[in-house]
C-alpha positions in Angstrom: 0.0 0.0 0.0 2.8 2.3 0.8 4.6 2.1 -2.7 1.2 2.2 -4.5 0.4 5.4 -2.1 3.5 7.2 -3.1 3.5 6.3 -7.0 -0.1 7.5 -6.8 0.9 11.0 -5.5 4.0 11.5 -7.9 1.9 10.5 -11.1 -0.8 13.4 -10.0 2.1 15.9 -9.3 1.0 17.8 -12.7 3.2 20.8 -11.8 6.2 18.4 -10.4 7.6 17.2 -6.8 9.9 18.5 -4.3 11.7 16.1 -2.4 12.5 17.2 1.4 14.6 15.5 3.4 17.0 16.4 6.3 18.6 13.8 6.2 19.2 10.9 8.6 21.0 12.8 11.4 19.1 15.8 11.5 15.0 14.9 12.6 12.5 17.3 10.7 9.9 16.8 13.8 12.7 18.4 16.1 13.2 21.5 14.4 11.7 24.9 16.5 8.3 25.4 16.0 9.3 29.1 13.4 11.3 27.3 11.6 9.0 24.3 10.6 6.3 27.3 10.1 8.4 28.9 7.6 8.7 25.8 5.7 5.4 25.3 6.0 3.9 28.6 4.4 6.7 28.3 2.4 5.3 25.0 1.1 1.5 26.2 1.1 2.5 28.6 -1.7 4.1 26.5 -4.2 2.0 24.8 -6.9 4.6 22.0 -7.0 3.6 18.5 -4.5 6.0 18.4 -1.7 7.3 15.1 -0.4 8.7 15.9 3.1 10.4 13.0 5.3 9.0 13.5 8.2 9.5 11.4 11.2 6.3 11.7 13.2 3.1 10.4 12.7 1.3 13.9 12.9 2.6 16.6 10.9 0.9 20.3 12.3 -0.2 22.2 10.1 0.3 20.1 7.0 -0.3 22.0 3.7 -2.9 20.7 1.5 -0.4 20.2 -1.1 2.4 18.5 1.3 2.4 14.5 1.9 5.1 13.0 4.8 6.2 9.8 5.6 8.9 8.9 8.0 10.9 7.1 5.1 11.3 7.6 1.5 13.4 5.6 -1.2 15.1 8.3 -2.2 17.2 6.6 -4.6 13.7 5.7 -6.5 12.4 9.1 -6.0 15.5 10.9 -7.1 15.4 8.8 -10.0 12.1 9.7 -11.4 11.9 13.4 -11.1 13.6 16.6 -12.7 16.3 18.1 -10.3 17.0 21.9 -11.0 20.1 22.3 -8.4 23.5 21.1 -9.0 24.3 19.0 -5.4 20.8 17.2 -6.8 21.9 16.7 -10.8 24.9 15.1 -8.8 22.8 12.8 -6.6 20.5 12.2 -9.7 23.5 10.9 -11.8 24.9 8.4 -9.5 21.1 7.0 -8.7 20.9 6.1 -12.4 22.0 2.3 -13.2 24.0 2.0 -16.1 22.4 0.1 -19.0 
């Protein structure tokens, strides 16, 4: 259910995905409460879907357009999106298997 969950929401991404993660030694859910509003509104205002690794089961104030799960295959996810920043082209590249 979980894969089929997360395919479903990249296929209706019509305006394309953002991939959020902090990481694995940094937990989004203990950030200060300003700073996880400003990403927040920040996200609200983008017509793009949002998928935000997020490592609590509740996510407060969660944007309409915003889905979280407490793990993501990124290496999947990276490799099925457009990237527009260089670290990202980068991670993109090496998450492609060669043919």
């Amino acid at each position: 259910m979980y894969f089929q969950d997360l395919q479903e929401f990249l296929d209706k991404a019509k305006d394309g995905v953002i991939y959020f993660s902090l990481g694995t030694n940094v937990r989004s859910d203990h950030m200060p409460e300003e700073k996880m509003r400003a990403f927040r509104e920040a996200f609200s205002e983008l017509p793009q879907k949002i998928l935000w690794k997020w490592e609590s089961d509740i996510l407060p104030g969660q944007p309409a357009n915003v889905k979280f799960w407490k793990w993501l295959p990124q290496q999947d996810i990276l490799g099925n999106i457009s990237l527009c920043d260089i670290k990202s082209v980068y991670v993109k590249q090496i998450s492609v298997l060669p043919t």
